[in-house]
C-alpha positions, 0 to 999 in steps of 0.5 A: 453694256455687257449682259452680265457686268459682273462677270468682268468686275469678277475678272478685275478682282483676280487682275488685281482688285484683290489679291490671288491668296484671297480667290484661293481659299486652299490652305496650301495655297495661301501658306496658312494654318489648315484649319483644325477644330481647335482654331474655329469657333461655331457659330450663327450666322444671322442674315438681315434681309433688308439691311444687307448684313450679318450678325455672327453669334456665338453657337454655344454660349449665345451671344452676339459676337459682331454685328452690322457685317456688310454683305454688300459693299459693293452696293453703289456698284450693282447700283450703277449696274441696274439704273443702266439696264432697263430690265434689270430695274423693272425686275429689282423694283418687282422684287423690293414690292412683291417679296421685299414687301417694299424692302430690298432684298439683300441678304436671303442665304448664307453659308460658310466654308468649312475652314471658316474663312469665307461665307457664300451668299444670295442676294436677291435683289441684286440676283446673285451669289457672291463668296465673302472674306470673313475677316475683311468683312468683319474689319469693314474691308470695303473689297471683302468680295472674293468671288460673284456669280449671277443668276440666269434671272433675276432674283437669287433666293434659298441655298444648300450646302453640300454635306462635305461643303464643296457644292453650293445649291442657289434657287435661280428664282425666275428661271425655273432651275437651281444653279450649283457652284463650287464651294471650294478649290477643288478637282472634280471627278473628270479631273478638271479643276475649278475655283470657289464661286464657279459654276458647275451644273443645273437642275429642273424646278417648278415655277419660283424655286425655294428650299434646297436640302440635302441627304446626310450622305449627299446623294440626294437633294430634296427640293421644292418650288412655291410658284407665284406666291407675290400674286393676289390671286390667293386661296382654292380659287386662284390656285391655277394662277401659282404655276407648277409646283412640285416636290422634288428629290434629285439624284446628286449625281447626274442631277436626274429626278428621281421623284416629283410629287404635286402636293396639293393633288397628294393632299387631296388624294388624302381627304385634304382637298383644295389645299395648296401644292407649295411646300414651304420650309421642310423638316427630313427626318432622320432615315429619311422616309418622313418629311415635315412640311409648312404649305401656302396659307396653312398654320400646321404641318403636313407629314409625307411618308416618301415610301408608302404605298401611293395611295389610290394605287394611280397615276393621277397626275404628272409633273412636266413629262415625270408620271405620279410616282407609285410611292410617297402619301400624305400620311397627316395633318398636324394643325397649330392654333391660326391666331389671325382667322379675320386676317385676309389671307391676301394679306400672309406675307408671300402666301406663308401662314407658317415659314420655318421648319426644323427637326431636332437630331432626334427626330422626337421635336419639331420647330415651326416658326408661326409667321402670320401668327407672332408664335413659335412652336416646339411640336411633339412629332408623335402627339402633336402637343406644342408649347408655344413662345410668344410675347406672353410666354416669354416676354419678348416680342415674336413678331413674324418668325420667319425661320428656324434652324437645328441648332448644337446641344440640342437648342432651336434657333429662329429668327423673328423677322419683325422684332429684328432678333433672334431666338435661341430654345431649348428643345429638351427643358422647352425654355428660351434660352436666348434673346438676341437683337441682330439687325433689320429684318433677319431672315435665314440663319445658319450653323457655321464656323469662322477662325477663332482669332476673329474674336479671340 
């Protein structure tokens, strides 16, 4: 048996498995229409972590356009795949009890191409990536898996997506980097050629990457690590257990770093000792100075101003061979109510009091997902008045909210991972505008695009 079977199931998809047009999302390639505003639809894409599907909802008026989408149609495949490998079992069977929380891992991140056509996604438990046929996917097209990639270990997590969707970031989860794919067909800068779904260049992280978030004008990536946050070695006292983990931002590039902080010793220099270094979800605010952050087991924020001066004028630390670098403090704290205080924290799901993070285009609102807390949260960036959603305010369940993400027109979507929903609010009225049951588990949800002829 071969390392990486995959890479040879990818070779029989371009032998014949499925058609050259399908590997070639160009629209000269193909002979189709280029895609123009007036034939895309934008949408939400809804990941469901546990059940490997997705649910498509409309981005404007918010309803469920389709759901049940198979994302892992070749799952008896990669099946076969891990019952043969012995380390590969071991690792899939440590993902479904550590992170999957006794679930396999299946659908984490996704991302669509800008012509709507085909939607990259990560899928931890089988330790991947993979570019899917949108329309296949929708008709239940059992080969609507267009190109696949593996990561160096064994758990894919947190991706991004270039702004002018041509690069895909994949936290390589195990392996201590983050991996970079072609989005797209496309000619790089020296001239070579690659294909969607190839794989392109590679950068240092802490122990277990997580978010990957780039600048608008995509010459930075702002990235973080969260280490070993499936251990029970929780609170000030295991900290030293968790590993590296560090506050990024990558030069786009040549992939150097440019920055690292250690955010728990940042916090501390702060007068915020024995908190923890892994930032979790981040916001950027606009001009990019101010990042927003969720870390291990607080339920609040945390503001980082990335050019103040440092604030004990000294390198008190270095992260690898990168010295503390002379700018960047925690500038506060933005505390939200903690509705579990008897809970364990052995018992926060993945060490995350609070996961999910997202700013509004203005930068005036943030929306925090209060996971352990059943709440979510729009946060006054300058006052840090919140109004809460919750089965009481809204009448709906808010169990576990496990993301939030900018939606259009002004709106805030949030996934509630155990009611099985999503939530749509408005950030100016601050009302739910929406309710809407998607499938098991949803975790990552995403503004994209498909064809509008997928649903007329």
């Amino acid at each position: 048996m071969t390392l990486h079977p995959r890479i040879l199931r990818r070779a029989a998809l371009v032998a014949g498995a499925v058609t050259a047009a399908a590997l070639i999302p160009s629209a000269a390639a193909t002979g189709a229409a280029p895609a123009t505003p007036d034939s895309l639809r934008d949408v939400m894409f809804v990941g469901n972590n546990w059940a490997g599907t997705a649910s498509i909802v409309d981005a404007r008026n918010p309803e469920v356009l389709k759901s049940g989408i198979n994302l892992i149609p070749d799952k008896a495949q990669e099946m076969r795949d891990i019952t043969r490998n012995p380390l590969r079992l071991i690792t899939f069977t440590a993902v479904r009890l550590g992170p999957g929380q006794g679930h396999d891992q299946f659908v984490d991140d996704m991302f669509s191409t800008q012509d709507g056509r085909f939607l990259a996604v990560s899928r931890p438990s089988f330790a991947d990536v993979v570019w899917i046929d949108i329309a296949k996917a929708i008709a239940g097209d059992p080969n609507s898996i267009v190109a696949e990639q593996p990561m160096d270990g064994y758990r894919s997590d947190h991706a991004g997506l270039s702004p002018d969707g041509k690069r895909l970031l994949v936290s390589d989860s195990v392996e201590r980097q983050v991996i970079e794919f072609a989005m797209v067909d496309q000619t790089l800068p020296d001239g070579k050629a690659v294909e969607m779904g190839d794989r392109l260049r590679t950068f240092e992280s802490g122990d277990t990457p997580h978010e990957n978030n780039y600048s608008d004008d995509g010459q930075r990536i702002y990235h973080a690590s969260i280490g070993s946050a499936y251990t029970s070695f929780d609170g000030p006292g295991g900290d030293w257990t968790k590993g590296d983990r560090w506050f990024e931002i990558v030069r786009n590039d040549d992939f150097g770093i440019d920055k690292r902080w250690d955010m728990g010793k940042e916090l501390a220099e702060a007068g915020h000792p024995k908190m923890s270094s892994a930032v979790r979800p981040m916001a950027i605010a606009p001009g990019e100075r101010f990042i927003y952050f969720q870390v291990s087991w607080y339920h609040g924020i945390v503001e980082f101003d990335t050019q103040a001066a440092d604030i004990n004028g000294k390198v008190d630390y270095s992260t690898g061979k990168i010295a503390e670098p002379r700018t960047g403090a925690v500038t506060r704290l933005i505390p939200l109510p903690n509705r579990v205080p008897k809970m364990p924290i052995t018992d926060y799901v993945n060490d995350s009091a609070h996961h999910g993070l997202s700013i509004d285009e203005s930068g005036t609102t943030l929306c925090a997902a209060g996971t352990m807390d059943d709440y979510a949260a729009l946060v006054d960036r300058a006052t840090g008045a919140a109004t809460f959603f919750d089965s009481t305010t809204t009448g709906h369940s808010y169990l576990k909210p496990y993301w939030t993400t900018e939606g259009l027109g002004d709106t805030c979507w949030i996934s509630l991972s155990d009611s099985d929903s999503v939530a749509v609010l408005d950030v100016k009225t601050k009302k739910e505008i929406a309710y809407l049951p998607v499938g098991d588990h949803p975790q990552r949800v995403r503004l994209g695009t498909v064809e509008r002829a997928l649903f007329g």
